[in-house]
N, C-alpha and C positions, 0 to 999 in steps of 0.2 A: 570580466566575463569568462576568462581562461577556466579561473576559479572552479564558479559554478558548473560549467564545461566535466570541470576534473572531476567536481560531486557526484556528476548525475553518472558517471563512468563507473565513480566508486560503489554508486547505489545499485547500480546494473552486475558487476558484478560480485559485491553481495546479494543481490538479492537471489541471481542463479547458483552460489554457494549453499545458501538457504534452501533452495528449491531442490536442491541433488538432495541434501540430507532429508529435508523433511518426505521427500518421494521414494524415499529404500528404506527410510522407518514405516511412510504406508504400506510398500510393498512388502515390508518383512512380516507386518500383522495382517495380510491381505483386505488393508481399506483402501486401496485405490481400487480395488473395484467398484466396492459402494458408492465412490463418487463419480464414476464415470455411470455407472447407473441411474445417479438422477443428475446426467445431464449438465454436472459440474467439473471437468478435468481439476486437478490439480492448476497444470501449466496455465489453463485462462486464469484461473483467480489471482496468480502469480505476476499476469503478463496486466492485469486488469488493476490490480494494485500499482504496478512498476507507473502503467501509463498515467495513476492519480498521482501519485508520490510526484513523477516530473513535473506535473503541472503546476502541483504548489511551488514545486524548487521556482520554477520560472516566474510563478506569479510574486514569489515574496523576495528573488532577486531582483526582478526587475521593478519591484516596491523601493527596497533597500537603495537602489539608486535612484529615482528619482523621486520618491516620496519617503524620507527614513523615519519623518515620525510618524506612519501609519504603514508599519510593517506589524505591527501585532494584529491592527485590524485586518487585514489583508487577511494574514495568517488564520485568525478566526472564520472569516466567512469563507474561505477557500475547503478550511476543515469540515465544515459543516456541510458545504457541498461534496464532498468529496464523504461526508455519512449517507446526504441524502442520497449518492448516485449508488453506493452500497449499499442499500437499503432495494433502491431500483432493482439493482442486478442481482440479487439474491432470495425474493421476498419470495419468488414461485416456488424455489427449491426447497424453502422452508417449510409449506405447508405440508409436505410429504412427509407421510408419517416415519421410514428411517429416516428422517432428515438428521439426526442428531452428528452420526459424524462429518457432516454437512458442517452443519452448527460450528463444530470443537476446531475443525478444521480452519473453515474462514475467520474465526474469529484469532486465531492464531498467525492466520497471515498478514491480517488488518492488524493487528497489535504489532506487530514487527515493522510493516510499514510505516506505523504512525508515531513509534516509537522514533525511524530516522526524520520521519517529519520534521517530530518535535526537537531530536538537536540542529539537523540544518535550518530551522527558523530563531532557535536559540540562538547560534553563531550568528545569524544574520544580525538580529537583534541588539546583540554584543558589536555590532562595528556599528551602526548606528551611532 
């Protein structure tokens, strides 16, 4: 348990290493306004990723021990929800018509996040 403990430490902070740079690269091309303009901070999409990211860690650690041959399942339906709740919290911001660095933005964040997804469920996968 330490372990995973240690992950979700590591994931917090990378993910606020990530968030300094990616927010002084918007700030230098001044697109952090545009997204505080429709109603998207930077920092929520950051803090709203972090909070899906833990939950898979939790749901596919706490797979890994008590059930290790349905951690990939686990891992799939967790990912899926974790599109559909991104999908939720995004979908009004999109219809706006500057929505695009809306767009470029989250979809940027969501790839970094699901990128660590996908090794901490690898690893996990791997001690199975």
């Amino acid at each position: 348990m330490i372990v995973y403990i240690k992950q979700a430490l590591i994931l917090v902070f990378v993910a606020v290493m990530i968030f300094a740079v990616h927010f002084f690269l918007l700030k230098s091309f001044d697109g952090i306004q545009n997204l505080e303009d429709l109603h998207f901070p930077l920092y929520e999409i950051y803090i709203f990723q972090l909070i899906l990211s833990i939950i898979i860690m939790a749901g596919v650690s706490y797979c890994s021990q008590q059930f290790p041959q349905y951690v990939g399942f686990v891992f799939l339906g967790l990912l899926t929800l974790k599109f559909v709740l991104n999908y939720l919290y995004i979908h009004k911001g999109l219809a706006k018509p500057q929505a695009d660095i809306l767009k470029y933005n989250y979809l940027i964040v969501v790839v970094l996040f699901l990128f660590y997804d996908v090794v901490f469920a690898y690893k996990a996968l791997n001690k199975s």
